[in-house]
N, C-alpha and C positions, 0 to 999 in steps of 0.2 A: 422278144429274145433275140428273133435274128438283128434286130436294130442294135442291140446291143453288142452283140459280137463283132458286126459291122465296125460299130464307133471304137471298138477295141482297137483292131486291126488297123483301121486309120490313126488312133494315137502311138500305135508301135509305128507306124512308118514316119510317123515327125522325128523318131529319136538318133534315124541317122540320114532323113533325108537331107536335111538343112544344115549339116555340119557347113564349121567353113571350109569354103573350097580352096580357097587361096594358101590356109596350112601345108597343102600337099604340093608347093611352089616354093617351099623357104626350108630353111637347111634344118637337119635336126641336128640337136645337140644333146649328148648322153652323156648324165654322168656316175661316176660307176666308182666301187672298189676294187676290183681286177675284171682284167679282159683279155681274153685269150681271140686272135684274129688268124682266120685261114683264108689268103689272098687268093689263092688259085679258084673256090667255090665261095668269095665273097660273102664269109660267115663267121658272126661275131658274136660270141658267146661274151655276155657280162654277168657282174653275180656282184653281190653286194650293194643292197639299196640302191637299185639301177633306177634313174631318174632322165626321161625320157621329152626331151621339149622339142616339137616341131609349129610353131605361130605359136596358135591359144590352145592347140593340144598337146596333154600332159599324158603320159603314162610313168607309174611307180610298181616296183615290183622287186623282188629280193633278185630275180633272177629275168634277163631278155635274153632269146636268141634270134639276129635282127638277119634276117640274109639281105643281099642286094642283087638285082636281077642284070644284064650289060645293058638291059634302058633305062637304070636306074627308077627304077621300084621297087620301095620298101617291103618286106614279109617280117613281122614282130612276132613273137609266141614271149609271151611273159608269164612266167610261173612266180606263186610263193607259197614261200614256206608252211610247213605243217602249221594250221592255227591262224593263218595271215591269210589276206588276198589284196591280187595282184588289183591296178585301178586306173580308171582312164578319167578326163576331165576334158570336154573341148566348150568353144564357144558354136553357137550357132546363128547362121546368116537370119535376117530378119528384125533385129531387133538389138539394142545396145546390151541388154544384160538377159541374154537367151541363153542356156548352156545344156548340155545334156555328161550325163559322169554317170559312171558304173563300177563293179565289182566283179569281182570272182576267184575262186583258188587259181584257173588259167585262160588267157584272155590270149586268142591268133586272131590277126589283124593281117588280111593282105589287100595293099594298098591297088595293086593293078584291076583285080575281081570289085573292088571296093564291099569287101564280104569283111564281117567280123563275125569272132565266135565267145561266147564266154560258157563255158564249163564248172559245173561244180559251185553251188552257192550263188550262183548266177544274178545280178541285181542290174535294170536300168531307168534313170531318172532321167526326167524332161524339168529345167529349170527355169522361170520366169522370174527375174529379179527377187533370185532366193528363193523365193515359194515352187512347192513343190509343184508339176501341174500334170503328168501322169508318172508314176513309176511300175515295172511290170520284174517279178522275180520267180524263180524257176532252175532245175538242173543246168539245164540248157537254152542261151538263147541265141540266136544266129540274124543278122540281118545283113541281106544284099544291097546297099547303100545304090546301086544302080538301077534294080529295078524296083525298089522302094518296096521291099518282101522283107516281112519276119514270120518265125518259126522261135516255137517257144516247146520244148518238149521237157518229159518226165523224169527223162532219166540221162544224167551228165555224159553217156554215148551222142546223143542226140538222137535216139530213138526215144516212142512214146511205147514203155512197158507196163503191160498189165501190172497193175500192183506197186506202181513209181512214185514216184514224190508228186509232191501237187506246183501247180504255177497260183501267180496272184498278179493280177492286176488291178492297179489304184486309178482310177482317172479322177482329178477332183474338177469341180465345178467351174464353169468357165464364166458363168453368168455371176452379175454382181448381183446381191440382195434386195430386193425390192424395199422404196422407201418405202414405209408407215404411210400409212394412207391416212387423212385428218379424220375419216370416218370409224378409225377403229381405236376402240377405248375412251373413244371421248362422245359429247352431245351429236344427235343427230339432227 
């Protein structure tokens, strides 16, 4: 059992140790159906199918609130709509078609901490050329992309409550299927 928990916790820390790093060096580009901007605290309220591109990461959500720090560093809190959730997409370093993408009703992302949080219907997926390769969901999930920590709790606080929702973690097989061996099913 403890092996297994172990190998958990080492697949929740692939899902944002490897992001690309180079995304957080290229401009983001948002686009939006209104936006309300207040220059003096560098905060930008958009709403309307907010579509969020910085490289190969993608955030979508009905509503962002993006601040910008004077070192320029991003903070994102993306909310959606009653019924909806907000969702991220990125590529990951290591491989040509590696990606990791997620859910949730609302999703803070601050780039400095390199901490994200997803709240509420909470979902994240590790991608290998389409196939799925771990996904982990829950109220709450948090990971510190710097020191390679996640925390997965019961209840969309991010406290673990007597009596909360449950989490699920999927890890699927990394090993191929052994071939047929000529000894089985047939003469010996």
């Amino acid at each position: 059992m403890k092996k297994l928990i172990a190998a958990a916790f080492l697949s929740l820390a692939a899902f944002g140790a490897s992001a690309e790093r180079a995304d957080s060096l290229k401009q983001a580009v948002i686009d939006f159906d209104s936006l309300d901007v207040d220059e003096v605290t560098q905060t930008r309220i958009l709403t309307g199918n907010v579509v969020l591109t910085r490289g190969t990461l993608m955030l979508k959500s009905d509503r962002a609130l993006v601040k910008e720090t004077p070192e320029g560093y991003l903070s994102v809190t993306l909310t959606a709509n009653s019924g909806k959730l907000a969702t991220f997409r990125q590529k990951r370093d290591g491989g040509a078609d590696l990606w990791v993408e997620g859910q949730a009703q609302r999703i803070e992302y601050d780039e400095r901490a390199e901490l994200v949080k997803l709240f509420t219907n909470a979902e994240v997926r590790e991608l290998e050329s389409g196939r799925m390769t771990n996904e982990i969901k829950g109220p709450f999930i948090s990971y510190d992309n710097r020191r390679e920590v996640a925390q997965v709790r019961n209840d969309a606080s991010g406290a673990s409550k007597v009596g909360g929702g449950r989490g699920t973690l999927i890890i699927a097989p990394r090993r191929a299927t052994p071939a047929a061996s000529a000894t089985e099913g047939g003469k010996r």
